[in-house]
ROMARPA-123410 format. One line per field, with one value per atom (N, C-alpha, C): chain; atom name; z, x, y. Coordinates in pm, whole numbers, plus 32768, in hexadecimal, padded with zeros to 4 digits. Last residue first. Example, Ala and Ser with C-alpha at 12.3 -4.5 7.8 and 13.67 -1.06 7.14 Angstrom:
2
ch <- A / A / A / A / A / A
at <- N / CA / C / N / CA / C
zz <- 82C4 / 82CA / 8313 / 830C / 830C / 830C
xx <- 8505 / 8557 / 850A / 8527 / 84CE / 8528
yy <- 7F1F / 7F96 / 8003 / 7DC7 / 7E3E / 7EB6
***
This chain:
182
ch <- A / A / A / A / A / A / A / A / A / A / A / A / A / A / A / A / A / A / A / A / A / A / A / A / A / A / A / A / A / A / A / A / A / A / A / A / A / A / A / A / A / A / A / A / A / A / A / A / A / A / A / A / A / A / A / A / A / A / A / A / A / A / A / A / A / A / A / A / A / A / A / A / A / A / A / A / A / A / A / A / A / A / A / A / A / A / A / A / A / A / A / A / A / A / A / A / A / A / A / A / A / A / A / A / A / A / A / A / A / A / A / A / A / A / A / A / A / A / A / A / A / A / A / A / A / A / A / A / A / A / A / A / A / A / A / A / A / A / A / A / A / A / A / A / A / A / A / A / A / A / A / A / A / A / A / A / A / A / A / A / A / A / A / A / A / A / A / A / A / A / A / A / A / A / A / A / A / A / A / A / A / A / A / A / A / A / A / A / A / A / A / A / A / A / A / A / A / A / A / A / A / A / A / A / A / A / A / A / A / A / A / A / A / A / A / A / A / A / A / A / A / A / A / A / A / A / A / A / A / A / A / A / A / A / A / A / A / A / A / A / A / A / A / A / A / A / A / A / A / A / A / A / A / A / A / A / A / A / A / A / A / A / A / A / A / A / A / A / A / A / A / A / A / A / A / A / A / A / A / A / A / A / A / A / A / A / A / A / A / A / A / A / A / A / A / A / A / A / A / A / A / A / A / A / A / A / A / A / A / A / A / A / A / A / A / A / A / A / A / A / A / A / A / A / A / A / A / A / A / A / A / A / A / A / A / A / A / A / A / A / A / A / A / A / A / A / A / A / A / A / A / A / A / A / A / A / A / A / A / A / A / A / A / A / A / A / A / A / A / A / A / A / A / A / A / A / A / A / A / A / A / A / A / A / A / A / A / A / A / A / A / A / A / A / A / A / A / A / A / A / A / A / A / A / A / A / A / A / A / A / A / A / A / A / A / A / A / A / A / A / A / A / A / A / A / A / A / A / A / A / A / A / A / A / A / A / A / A / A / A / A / A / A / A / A / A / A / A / A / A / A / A / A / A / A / A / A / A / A / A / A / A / A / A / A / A / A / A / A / A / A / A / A / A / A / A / A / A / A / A / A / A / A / A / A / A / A / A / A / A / A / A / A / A / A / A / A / A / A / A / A / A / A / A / A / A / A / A / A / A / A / A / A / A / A / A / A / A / A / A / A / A / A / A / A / A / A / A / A / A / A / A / A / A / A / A / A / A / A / A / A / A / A / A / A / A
at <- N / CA / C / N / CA / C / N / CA / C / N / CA / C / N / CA / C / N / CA / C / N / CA / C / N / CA / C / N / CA / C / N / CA / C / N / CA / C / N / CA / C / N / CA / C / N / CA / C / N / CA / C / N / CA / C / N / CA / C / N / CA / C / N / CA / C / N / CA / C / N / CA / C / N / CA / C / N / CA / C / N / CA / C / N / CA / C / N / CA / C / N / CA / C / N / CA / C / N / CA / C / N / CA / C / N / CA / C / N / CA / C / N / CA / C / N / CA / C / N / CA / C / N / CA / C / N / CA / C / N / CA / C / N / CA / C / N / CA / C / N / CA / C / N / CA / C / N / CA / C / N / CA / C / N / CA / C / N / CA / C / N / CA / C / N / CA / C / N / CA / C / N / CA / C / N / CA / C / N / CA / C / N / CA / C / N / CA / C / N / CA / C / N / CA / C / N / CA / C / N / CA / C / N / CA / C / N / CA / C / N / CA / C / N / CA / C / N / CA / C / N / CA / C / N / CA / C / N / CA / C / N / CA / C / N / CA / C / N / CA / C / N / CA / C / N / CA / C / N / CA / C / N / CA / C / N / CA / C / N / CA / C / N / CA / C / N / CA / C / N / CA / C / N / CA / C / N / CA / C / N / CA / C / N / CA / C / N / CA / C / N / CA / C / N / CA / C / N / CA / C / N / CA / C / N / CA / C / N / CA / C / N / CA / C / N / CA / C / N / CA / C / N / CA / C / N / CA / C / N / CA / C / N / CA / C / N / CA / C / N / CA / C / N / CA / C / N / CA / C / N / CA / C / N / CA / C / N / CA / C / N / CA / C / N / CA / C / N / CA / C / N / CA / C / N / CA / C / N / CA / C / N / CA / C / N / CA / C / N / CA / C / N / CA / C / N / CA / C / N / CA / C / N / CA / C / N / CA / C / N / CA / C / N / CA / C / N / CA / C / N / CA / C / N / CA / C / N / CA / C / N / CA / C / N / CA / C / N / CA / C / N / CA / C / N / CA / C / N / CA / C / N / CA / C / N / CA / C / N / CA / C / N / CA / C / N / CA / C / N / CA / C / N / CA / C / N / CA / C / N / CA / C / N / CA / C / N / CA / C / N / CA / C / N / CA / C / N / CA / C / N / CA / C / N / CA / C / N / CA / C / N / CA / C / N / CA / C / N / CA / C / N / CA / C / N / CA / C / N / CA / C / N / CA / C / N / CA / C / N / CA / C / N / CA / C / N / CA / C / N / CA / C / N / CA / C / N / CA / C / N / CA / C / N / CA / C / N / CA / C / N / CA / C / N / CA / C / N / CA / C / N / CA / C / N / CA / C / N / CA / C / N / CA / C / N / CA / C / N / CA / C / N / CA / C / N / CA / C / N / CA / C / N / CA / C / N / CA / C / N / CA / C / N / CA / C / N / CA / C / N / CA / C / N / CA / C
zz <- 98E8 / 997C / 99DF / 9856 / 985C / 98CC / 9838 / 988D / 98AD / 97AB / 984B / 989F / 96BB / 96FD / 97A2 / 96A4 / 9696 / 9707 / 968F / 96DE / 96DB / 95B4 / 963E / 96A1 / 94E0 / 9528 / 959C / 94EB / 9511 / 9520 / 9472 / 94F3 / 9525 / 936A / 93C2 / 9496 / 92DE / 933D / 9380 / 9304 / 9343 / 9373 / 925E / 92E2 / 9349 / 9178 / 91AD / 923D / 913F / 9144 / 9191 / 90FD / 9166 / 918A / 9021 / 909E / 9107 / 8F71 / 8F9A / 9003 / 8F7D / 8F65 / 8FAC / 8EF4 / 8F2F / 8FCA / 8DDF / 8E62 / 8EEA / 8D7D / 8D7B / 8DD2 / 8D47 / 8D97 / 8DC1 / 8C8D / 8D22 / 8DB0 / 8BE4 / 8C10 / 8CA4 / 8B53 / 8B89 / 8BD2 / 8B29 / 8BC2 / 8BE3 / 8A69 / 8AD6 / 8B41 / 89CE / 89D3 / 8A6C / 8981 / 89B8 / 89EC / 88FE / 8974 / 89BB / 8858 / 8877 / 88EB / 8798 / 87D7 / 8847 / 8763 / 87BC / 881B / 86D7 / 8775 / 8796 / 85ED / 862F / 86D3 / 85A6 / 85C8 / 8626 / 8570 / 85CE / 8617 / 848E / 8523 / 85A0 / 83E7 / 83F2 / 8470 / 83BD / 83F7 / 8407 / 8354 / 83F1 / 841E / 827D / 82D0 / 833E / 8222 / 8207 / 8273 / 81FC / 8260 / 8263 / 8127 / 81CF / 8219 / 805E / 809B / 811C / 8036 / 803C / 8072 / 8037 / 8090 / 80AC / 7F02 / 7F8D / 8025 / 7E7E / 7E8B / 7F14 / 7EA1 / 7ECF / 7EB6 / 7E16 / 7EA5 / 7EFD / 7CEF / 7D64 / 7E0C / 7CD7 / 7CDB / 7D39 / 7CEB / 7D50 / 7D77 / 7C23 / 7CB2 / 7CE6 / 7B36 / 7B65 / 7C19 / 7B94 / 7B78 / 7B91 / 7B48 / 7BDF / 7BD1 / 7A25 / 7AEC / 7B3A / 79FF / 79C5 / 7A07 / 79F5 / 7A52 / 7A35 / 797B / 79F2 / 7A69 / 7875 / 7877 / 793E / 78A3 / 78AD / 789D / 7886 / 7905 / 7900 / 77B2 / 782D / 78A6 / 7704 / 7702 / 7796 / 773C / 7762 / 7762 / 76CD / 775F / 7786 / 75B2 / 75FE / 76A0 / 74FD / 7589 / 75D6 / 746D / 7486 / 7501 / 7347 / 73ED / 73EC / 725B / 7272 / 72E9 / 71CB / 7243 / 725B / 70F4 / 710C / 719C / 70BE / 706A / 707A / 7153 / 7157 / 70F4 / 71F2 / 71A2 / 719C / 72E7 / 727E / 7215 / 738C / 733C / 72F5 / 74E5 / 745E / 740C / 74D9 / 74F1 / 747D / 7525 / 74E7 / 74FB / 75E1 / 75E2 / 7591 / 7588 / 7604 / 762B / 740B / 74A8 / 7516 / 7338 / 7359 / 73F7 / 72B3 / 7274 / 72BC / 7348 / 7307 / 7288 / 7467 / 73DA / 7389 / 75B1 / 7543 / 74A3 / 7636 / 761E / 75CF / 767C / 7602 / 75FA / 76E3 / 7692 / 764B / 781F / 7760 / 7726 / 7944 / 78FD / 7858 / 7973 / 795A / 790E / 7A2E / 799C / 79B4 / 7ABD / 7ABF / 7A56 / 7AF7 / 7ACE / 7AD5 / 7B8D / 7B1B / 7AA9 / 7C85 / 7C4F / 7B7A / 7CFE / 7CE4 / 7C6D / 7DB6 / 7D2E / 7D35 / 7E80 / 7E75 / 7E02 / 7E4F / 7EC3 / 7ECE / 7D2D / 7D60 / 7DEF / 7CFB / 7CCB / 7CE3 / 7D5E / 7D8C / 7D53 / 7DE9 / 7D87 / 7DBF / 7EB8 / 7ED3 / 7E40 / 7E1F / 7E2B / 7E5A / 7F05 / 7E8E / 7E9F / 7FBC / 7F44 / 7ED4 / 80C3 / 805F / 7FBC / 8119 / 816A / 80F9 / 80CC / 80CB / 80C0 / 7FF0 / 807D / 8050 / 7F87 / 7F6A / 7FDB / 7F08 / 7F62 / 7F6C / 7E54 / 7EA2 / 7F2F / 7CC5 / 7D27 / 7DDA / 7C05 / 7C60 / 7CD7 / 7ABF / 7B5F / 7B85 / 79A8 / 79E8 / 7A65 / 794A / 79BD / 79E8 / 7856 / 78BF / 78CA / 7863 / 7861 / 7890 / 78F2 / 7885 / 7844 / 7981 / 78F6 / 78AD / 7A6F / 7A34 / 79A0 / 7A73 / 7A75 / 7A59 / 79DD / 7A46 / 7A21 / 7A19 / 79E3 / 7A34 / 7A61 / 7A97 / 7A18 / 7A07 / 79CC / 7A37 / 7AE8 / 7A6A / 7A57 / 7B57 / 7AF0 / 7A9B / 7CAD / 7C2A / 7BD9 / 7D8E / 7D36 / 7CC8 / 7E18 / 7E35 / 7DE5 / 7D10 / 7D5C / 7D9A / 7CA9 / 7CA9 / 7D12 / 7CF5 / 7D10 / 7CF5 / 7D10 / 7CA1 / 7C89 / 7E02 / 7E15 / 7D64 / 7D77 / 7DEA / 7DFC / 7CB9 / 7C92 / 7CE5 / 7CB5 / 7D31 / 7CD0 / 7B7D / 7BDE / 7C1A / 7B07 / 7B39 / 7BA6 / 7AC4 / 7B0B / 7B48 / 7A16 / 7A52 / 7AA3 / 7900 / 795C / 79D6 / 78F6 / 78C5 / 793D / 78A3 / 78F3 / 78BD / 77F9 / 77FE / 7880 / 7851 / 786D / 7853 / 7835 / 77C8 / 77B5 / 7915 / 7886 / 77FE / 79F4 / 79E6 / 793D / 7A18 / 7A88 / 7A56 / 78F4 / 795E / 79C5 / 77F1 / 7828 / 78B1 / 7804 / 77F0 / 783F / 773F / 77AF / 7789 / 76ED / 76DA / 7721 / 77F0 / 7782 / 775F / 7859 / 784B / 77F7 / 785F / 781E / 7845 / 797E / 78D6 / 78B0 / 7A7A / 7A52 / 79B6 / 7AE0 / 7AD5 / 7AC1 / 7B44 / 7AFE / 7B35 / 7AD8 / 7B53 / 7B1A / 79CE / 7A04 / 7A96 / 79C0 / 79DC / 7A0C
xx <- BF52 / BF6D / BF9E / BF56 / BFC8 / C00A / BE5D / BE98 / BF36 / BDF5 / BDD5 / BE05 / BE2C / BE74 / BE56 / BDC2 / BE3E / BE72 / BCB7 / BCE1 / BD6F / BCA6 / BCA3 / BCC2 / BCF6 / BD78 / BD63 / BC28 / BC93 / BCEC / BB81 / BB33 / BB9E / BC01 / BBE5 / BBB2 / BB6C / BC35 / BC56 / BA98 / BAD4 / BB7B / BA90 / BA60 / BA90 / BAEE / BB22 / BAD7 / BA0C / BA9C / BB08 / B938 / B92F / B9C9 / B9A3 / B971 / B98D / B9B5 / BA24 / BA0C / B8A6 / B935 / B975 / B84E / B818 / B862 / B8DC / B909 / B8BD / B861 / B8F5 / B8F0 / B77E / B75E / B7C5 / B7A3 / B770 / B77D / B7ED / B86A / B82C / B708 / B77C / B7D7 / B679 / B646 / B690 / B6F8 / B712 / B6C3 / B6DD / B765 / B74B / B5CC / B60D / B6A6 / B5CB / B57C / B5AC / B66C / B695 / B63A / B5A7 / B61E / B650 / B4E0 / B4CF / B549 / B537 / B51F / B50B / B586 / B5CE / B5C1 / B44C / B4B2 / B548 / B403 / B3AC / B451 / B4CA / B4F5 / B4CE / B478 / B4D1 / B50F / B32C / B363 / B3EF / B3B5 / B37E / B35A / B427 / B456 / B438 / B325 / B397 / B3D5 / B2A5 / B275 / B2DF / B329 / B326 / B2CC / B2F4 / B36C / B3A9 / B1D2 / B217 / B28E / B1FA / B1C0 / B1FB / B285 / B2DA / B28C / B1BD / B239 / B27E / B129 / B0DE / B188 / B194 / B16D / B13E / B19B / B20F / B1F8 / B089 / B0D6 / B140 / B045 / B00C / B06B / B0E2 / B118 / B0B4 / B058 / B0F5 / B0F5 / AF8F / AF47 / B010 / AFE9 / AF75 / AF81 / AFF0 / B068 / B03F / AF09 / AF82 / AFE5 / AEBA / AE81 / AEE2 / AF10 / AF1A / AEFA / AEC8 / AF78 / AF7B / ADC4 / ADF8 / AE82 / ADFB / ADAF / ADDA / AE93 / AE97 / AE96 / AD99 / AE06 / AE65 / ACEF / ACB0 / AD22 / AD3F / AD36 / AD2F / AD39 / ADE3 / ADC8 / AC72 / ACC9 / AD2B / ABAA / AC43 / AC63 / AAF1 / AAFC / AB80 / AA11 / AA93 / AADB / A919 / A91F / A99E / A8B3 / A954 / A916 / A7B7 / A82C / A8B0 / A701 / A73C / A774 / A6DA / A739 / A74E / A661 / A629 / A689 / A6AC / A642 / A62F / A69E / A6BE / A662 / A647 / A61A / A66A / A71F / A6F7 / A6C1 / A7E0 / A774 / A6FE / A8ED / A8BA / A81B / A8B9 / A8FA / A8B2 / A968 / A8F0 / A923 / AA39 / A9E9 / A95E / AA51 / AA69 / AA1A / A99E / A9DC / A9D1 / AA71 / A9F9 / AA1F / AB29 / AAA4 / AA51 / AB94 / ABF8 / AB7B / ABA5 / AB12 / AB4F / AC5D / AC0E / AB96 / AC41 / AC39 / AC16 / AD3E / ACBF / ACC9 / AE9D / AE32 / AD9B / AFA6 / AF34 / AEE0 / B0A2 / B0B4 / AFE2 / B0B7 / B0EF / B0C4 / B06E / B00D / B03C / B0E2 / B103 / B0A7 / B03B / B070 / B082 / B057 / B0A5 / B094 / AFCA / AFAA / AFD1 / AF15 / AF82 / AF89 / AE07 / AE7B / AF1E / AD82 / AD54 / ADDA / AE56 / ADD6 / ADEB / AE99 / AE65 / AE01 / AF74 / AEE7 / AED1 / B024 / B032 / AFA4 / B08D / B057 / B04E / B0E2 / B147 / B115 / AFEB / B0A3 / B106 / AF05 / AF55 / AFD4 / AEBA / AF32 / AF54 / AD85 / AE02 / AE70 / ACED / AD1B / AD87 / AC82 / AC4F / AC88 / AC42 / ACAD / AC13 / AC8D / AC1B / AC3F / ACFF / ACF6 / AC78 / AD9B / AD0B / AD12 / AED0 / AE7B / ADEC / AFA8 / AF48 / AEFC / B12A / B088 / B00F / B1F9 / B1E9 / B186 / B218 / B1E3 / B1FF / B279 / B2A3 / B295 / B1D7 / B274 / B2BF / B0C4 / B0F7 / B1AA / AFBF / B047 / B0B7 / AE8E / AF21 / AF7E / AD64 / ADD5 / AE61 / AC56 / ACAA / AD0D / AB13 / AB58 / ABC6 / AAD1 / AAD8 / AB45 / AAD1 / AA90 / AAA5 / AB3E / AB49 / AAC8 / ABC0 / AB21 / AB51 / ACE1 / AC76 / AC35 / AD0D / AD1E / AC9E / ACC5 / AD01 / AD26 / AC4D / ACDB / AD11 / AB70 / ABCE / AC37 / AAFD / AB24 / AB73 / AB78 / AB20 / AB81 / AB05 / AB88 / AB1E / AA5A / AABD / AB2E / A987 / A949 / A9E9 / AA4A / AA36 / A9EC / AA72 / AAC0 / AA88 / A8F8 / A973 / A9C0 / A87B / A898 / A8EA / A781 / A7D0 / A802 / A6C2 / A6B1 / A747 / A70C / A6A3 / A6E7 / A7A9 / A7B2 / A785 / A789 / A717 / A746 / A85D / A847 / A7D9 / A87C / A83A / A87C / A9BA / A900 / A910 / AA1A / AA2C / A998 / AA7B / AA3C / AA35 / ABFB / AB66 / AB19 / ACEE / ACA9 / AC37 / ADB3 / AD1B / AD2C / AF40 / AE7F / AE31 / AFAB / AF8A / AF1B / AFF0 / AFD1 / AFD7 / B0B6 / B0FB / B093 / AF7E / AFE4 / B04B / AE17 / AEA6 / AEF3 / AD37 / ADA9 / AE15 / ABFC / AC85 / ACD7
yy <- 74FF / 755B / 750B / 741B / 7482 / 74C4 / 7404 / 7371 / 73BF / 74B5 / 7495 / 7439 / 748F / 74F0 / 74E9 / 737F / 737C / 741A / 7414 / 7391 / 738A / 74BB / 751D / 7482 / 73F7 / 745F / 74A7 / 73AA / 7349 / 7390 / 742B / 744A / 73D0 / 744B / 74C6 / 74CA / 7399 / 73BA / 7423 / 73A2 / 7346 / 7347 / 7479 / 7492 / 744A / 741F / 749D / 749A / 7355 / 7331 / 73C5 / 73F6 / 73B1 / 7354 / 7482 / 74DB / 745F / 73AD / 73F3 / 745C / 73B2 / 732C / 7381 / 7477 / 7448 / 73EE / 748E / 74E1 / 74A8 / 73B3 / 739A / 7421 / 7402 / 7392 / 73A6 / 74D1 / 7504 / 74A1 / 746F / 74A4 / 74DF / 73F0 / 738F / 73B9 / 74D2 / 744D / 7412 / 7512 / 757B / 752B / 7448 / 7494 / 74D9 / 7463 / 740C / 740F / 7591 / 7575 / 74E4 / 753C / 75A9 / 75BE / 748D / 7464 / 74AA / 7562 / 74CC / 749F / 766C / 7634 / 75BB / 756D / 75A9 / 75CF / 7555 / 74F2 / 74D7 / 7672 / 761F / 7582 / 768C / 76DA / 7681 / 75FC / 75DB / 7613 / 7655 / 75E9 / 75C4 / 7780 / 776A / 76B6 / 772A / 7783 / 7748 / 769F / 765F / 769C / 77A1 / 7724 / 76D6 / 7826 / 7879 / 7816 / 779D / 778F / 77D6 / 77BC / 775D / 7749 / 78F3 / 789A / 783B / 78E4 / 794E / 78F2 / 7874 / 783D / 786C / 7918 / 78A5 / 785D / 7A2E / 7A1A / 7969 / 79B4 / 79AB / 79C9 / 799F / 792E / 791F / 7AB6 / 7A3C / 79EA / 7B42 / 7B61 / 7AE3 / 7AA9 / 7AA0 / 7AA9 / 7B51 / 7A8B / 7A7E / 7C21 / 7C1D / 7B82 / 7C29 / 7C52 / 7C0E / 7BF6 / 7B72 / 7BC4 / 7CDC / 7C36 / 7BD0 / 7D99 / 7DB7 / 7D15 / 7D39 / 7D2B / 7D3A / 7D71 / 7CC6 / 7CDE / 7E7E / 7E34 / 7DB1 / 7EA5 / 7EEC / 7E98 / 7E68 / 7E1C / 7E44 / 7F07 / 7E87 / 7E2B / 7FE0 / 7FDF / 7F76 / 7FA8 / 7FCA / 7FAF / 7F81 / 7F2F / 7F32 / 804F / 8045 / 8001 / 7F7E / 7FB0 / 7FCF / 8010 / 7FD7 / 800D / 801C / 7FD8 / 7FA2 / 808D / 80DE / 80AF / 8087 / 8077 / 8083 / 80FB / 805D / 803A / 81DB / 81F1 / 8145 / 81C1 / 8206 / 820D / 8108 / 80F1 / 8145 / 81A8 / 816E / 810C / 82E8 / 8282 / 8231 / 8419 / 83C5 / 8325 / 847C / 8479 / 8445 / 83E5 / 83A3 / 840D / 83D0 / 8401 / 83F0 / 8331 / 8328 / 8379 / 82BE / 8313 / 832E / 8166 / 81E3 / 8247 / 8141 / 8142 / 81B3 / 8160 / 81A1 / 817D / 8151 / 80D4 / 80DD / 820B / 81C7 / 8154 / 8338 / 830B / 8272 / 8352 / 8338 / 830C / 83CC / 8376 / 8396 / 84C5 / 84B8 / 8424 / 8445 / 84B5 / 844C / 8432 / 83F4 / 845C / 846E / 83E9 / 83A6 / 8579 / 853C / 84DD / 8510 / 8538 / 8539 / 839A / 8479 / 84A7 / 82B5 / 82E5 / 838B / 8219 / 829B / 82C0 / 80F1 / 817D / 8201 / 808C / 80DD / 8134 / 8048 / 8020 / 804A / 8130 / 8092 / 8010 / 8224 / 81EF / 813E / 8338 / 82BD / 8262 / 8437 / 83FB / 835E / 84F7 / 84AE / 8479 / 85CE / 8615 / 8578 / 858C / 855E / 8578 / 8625 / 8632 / 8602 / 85CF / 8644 / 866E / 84D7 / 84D5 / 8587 / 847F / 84CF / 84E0 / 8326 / 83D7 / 841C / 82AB / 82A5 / 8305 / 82BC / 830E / 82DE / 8191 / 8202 / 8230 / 8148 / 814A / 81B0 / 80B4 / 8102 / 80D2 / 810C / 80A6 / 80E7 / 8132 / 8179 / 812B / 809D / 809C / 80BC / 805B / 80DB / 80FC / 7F84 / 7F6B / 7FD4 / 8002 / 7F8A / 7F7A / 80EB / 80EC / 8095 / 8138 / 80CC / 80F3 / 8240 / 8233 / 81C9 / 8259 / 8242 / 822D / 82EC / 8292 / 82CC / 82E4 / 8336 / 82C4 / 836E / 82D0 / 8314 / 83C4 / 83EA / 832E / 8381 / 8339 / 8354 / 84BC / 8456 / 83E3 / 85AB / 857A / 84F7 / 8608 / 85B7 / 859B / 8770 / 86FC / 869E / 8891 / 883D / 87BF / 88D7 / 88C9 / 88BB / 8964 / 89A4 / 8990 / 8877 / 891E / 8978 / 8753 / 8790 / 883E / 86AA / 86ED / 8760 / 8612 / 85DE / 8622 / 86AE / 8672 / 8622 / 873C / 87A1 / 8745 / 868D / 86B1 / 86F9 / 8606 / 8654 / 8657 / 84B3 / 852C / 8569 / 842A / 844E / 84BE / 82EB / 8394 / 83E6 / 81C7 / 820B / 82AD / 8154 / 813E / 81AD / 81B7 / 8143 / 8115 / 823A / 81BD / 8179 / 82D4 / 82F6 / 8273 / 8327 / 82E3 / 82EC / 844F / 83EB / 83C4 / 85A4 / 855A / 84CC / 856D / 85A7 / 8580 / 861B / 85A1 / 85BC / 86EC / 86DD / 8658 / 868D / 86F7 / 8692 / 8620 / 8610 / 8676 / 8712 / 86A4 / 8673 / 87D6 / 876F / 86F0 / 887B / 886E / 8843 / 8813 / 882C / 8856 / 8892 / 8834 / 8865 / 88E9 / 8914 / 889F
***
């Protein structure tokens, strides 16, 4: 049985070890309808428009969205049973392959997916190591800043300093003066 507001069922898809096929029904908890935490399904990327093999790691009651490994919010919407898309074709994920070695023709859509998904990931680095780079820059240019801004404020402490001890002095010439008054 499918949730609803999800994609249909998909057909069962390979196992974690490769070989053992599973069906829908090892993927969704029967009570709530909700994917199994581990379960292997496809995201739907918003950038790409491209389904992302992921692995659901938990569900947020409160905000009803799934925690996957590729996504923290994804809406249930935006996620379906993994595919059989590794499987060659003509051949079904209970099936050993090999038995059909004539029709050894792979579908890569996922695998493309995935390296369209690393060539983000290898992008977003870059620019993060750039963003760094220039958030040290930042902070040596502040570091520098307090320096001064710490010398600044020894120079104006020395200079009240001064001027305390100059205020006192005329201070302690007017109680002389005013005493010479009386």
């Amino acid at each position: 049985t499918a949730r609803a507001g999800s994609a249909p069922s998909s057909p069962p898809s390979l196992g974690a070890a490769g070989g053992e096929a599973r069906s829908a029904a090892v993927e969704l908890d029967p009570a709530t309808g909700r994917y199994v935490i581990g379960s292997l399904v496809e995201y739907k990327s918003r950038s790409s428009g491209n389904w992302i093999l992921s692995k659901v790691e938990g569900f947020d009651e409160r905000t009803k969205v799934y925690r996957l490994d590729v996504q923290q919010n994804a809406k249930p919407e935006r996620i379906r049973l993994r595919t059989d898309s590794c499987v060659p074709a003509g051949e079904s994920a209970g099936q050993p392959q090999g038995q059909h070695p004539q029709q050894e023709v792979y579908d890569h859509s996922a695998e493309v997916a995935v390296a369209a998904s690393a060539s983000t990931a290898s992008a977003a680095a870059a620019a993060s190591a750039a963003a760094v780079a220039s958030d040290t820059a930042s902070v040596d240019a502040l570091r520098n800043q307090v320096v001064k801004l710490q010398a600044l404020n020894m120079a104006l402490h020395e200079q009240l300093a001064q001027e305390i001890t100059l205020k006192e002095g005329y201070y302690s010439e007017m109680c002389v003066y005013r005493d010479q008054l009386q």
